[in-house]
C-alpha positions as CSV (number, residue, x, y, z in Angstrom):
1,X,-6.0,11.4,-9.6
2,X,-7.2,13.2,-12.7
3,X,-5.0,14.7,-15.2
4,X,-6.3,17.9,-14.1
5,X,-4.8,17.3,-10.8
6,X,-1.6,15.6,-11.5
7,X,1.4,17.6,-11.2
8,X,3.6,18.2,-14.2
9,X,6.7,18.6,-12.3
10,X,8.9,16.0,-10.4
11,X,7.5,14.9,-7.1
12,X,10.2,13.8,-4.4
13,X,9.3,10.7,-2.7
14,X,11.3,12.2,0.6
15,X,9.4,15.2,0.5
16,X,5.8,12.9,-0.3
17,X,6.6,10.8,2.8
18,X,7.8,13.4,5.0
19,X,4.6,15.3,4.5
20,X,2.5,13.3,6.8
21,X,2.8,10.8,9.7
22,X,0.6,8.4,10.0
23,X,0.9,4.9,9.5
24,X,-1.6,2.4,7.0
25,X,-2.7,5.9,5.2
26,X,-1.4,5.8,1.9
27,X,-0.8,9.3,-0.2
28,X,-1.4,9.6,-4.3
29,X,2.3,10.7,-5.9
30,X,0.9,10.6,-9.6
31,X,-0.9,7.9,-11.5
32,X,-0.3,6.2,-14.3
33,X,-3.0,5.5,-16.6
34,X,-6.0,4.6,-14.7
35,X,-3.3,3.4,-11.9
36,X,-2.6,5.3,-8.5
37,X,1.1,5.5,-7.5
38,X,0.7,6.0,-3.3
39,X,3.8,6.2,-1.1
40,X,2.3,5.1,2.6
41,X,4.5,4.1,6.2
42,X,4.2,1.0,7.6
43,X,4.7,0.2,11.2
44,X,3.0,-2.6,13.2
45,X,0.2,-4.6,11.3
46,X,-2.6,-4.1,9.4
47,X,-5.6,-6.4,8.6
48,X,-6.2,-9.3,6.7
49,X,-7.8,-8.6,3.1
50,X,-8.8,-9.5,0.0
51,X,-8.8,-7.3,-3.5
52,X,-11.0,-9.3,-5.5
53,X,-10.2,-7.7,-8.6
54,X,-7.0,-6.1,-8.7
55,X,-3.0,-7.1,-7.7
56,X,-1.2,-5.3,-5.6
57,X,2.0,-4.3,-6.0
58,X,4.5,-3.1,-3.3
59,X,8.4,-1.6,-3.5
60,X,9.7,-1.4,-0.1
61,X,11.4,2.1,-0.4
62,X,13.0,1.5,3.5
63,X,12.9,-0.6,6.1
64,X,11.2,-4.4,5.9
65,X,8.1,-5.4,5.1
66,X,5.8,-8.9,5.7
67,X,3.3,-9.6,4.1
68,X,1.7,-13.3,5.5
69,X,-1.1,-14.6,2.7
70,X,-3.6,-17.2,3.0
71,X,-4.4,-19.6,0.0
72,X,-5.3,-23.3,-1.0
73,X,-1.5,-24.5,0.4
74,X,-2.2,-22.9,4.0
75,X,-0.2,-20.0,5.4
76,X,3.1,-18.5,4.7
77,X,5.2,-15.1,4.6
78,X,7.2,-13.0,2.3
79,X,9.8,-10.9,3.4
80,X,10.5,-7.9,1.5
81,X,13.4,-6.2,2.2
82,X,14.5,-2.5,1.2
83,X,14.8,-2.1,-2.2
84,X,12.4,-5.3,-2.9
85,X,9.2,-5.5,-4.9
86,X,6.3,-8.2,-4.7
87,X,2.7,-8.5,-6.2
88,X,0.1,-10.2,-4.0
89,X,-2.5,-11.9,-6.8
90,X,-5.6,-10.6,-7.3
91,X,-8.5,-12.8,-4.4
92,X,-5.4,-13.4,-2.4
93,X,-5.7,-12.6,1.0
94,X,-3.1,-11.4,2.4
95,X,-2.0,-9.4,5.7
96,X,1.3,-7.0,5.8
97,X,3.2,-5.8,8.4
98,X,6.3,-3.8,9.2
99,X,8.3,-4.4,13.0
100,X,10.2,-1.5,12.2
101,X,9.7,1.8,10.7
102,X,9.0,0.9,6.9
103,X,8.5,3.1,3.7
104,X,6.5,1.9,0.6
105,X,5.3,2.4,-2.4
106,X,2.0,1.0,-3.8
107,X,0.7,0.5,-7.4
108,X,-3.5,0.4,-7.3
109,X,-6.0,1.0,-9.7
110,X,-7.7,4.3,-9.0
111,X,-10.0,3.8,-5.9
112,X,-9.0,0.4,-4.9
113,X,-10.0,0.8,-1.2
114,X,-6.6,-0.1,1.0
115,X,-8.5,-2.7,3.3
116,X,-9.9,-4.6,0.3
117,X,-13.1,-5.7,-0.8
118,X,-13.5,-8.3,2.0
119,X,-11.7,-7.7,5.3
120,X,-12.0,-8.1,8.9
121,X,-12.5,-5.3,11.1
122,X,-10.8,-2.6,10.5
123,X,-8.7,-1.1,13.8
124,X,-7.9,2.7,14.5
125,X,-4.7,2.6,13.8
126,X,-5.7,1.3,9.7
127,X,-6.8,4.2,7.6
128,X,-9.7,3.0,5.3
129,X,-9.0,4.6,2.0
130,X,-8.7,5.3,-1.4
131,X,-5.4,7.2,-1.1
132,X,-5.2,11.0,0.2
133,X,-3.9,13.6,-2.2
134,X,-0.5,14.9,-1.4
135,X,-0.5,18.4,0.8
């Protein structure tokens, strides 16, 4: 989001996430430096992926989120309840899901692509993306 584009007024998160429905298809709040703040739902799962380059960081807003990750030790899964935060590390891959209606909020750089840069394939129900401005 450019500084151009960015609003210079408050933006409520309520309103941000009550603009749109679908799940997996994060929307751009504001950024922060050369970072994009996205609010998306979560509800089911999404696919496994890797950001080669980047974190990511995620603040369950409502509802639960999981988020299994692969790595040398094997499998396991974080839990994030509302109001929790976790960073997955940068060529982690890693494979969230929500079992009930979830709410989050993601901190990217600008045009990190929300299945990664090495993924498997990618279902209808996953929006492949680089975040959609707010309407």
């Amino acid at each position: 989001m450019s500084q151009e584009l960015m609003s210079q007024e408050p933006v409520s998160l309520a309103s941000a996430l009550a603009s749109f429905t679908e799940q997996w298809s994060p929307r751009i709040v504001t950024a922060v430096n050369d970072y994009d703040v996205r609010v998306a739902k979560a509800e089911g799962e999404h696919i496994w992926h890797v950001h080669d380059h980047t974190d990511e960081f995620f603040l369950v807003l409502d509802g639960e989120l999981h988020i299994a990750l692969r790595g040398p030790d094997g499998e396991r899964t974080v839990v994030l309840p509302k109001g929790s935060v976790f960073t997955v590390p940068r060529g982690t891959e890693h494979k969230p899901y929500a079992s009930v209606p979830t709410q989050i909020l993601l901190l990217e750089p600008t045009g990190t692509s929300t299945v990664g840069d090495r993924h498997e394939e990618v279902p209808a129900h996953v929006d492949a993306t680089t975040g959609h401005a707010l309407t």
